[in-house]
N, C-alpha and C positions, 0 to 999 in steps of 0.2 A: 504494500500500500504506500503511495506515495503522500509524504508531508509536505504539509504548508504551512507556516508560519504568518499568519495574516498580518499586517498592520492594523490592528481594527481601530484603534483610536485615531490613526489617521486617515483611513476610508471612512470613517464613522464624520472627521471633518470636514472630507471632501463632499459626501454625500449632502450634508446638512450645505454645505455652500452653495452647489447646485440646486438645493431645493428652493432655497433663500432669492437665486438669480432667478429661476422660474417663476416662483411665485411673484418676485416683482411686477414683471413681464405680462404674466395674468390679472393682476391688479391693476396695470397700465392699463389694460384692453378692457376690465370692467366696465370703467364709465362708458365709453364708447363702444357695446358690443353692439348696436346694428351698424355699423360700421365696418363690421369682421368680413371676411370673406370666407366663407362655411361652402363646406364641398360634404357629400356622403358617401360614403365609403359602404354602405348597405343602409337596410329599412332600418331605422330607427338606431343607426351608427352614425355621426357626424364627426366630422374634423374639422376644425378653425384653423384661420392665421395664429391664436394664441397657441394653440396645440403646438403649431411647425415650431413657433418661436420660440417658444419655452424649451421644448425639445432640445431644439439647437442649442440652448445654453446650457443646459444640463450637460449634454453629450460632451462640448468643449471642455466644461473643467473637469470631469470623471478621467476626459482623455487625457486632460493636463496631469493632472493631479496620482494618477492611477493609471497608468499607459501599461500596466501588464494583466490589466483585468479586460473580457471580454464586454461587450456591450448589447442589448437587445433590447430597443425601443418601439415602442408600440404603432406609431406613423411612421418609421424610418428602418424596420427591421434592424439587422447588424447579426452578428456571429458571436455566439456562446465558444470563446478560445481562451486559453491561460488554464490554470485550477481555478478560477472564480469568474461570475459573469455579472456583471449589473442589468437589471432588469428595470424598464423604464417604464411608467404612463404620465406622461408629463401635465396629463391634466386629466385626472380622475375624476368623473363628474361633470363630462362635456355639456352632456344636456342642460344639467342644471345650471351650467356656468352661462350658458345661451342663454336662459331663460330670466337670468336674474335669481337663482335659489343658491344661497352662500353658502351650498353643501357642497365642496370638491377638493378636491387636493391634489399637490405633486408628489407622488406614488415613484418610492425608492427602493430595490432593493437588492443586496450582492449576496450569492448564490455560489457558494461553493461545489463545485464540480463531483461525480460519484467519483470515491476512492481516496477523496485528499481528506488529510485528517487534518481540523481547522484548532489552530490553538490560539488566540488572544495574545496581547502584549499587556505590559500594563499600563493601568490609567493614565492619562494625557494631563498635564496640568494646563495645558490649557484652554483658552477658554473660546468655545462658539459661538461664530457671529450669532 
């Protein structure tokens, strides 16, 4: 079986960073979402310009920050490579976020690979944006 030794306090940073830059992002397009440009991707599945955008910034600092972990995001696909993947929905709660219902989130998470045995570092002293 192959080991991993994760960074988790430092992906655990990166992660929250990227959530932070998304969320902006989404919060930007709040006020102005009939203004969005909203595509469907099936019945009752929508994708936004927040959705692309937020996306993309997520994706850039995981990549920055975490360049040996794979990435699979939910409008942009990507490849499950390394011992661990991030798995993305950059904006959970699309309908609601259309419709005006402050129910949604940026949906994060690393996903350790079958066979790797994940051990933790320890605690970070520092502190999250």
């Amino acid at each position: 079986m192959q080991s991993l030794r994760l960074p988790l306090s430092d992906s655990l940073e990166a992660a929250v960073s990227a959530a932070v830059a998304a969320a902006g992002i989404l919060q930007a397009h709040a006020g102005n979402r009939s203004e969005l440009i909203i595509d469907t991707k099936a019945r009752n599945d929508l994708v936004s310009q927040a959705d692309r955008e937020a996306e993309a910034a997520t994706i850039e600092i995981l990549r920055e920050r975490t360049p040996q972990f794979g990435i699979v995001a939910e409008e942009s696909g990507g490849e499950s490579t390394g011992l661990a993947t991030w798995y993305i929905d950059p904006l959970d709660g699309t309908t609601n976020f259309l419709h005006g219902i402050p129910h949604y989130a940026v949906s994060i998470a690393l996903i350790a690979h079958k066979g790797s045995i994940v051990a933790g570092d320890a605690p970070s002293n520092r502190t999250l944006p």
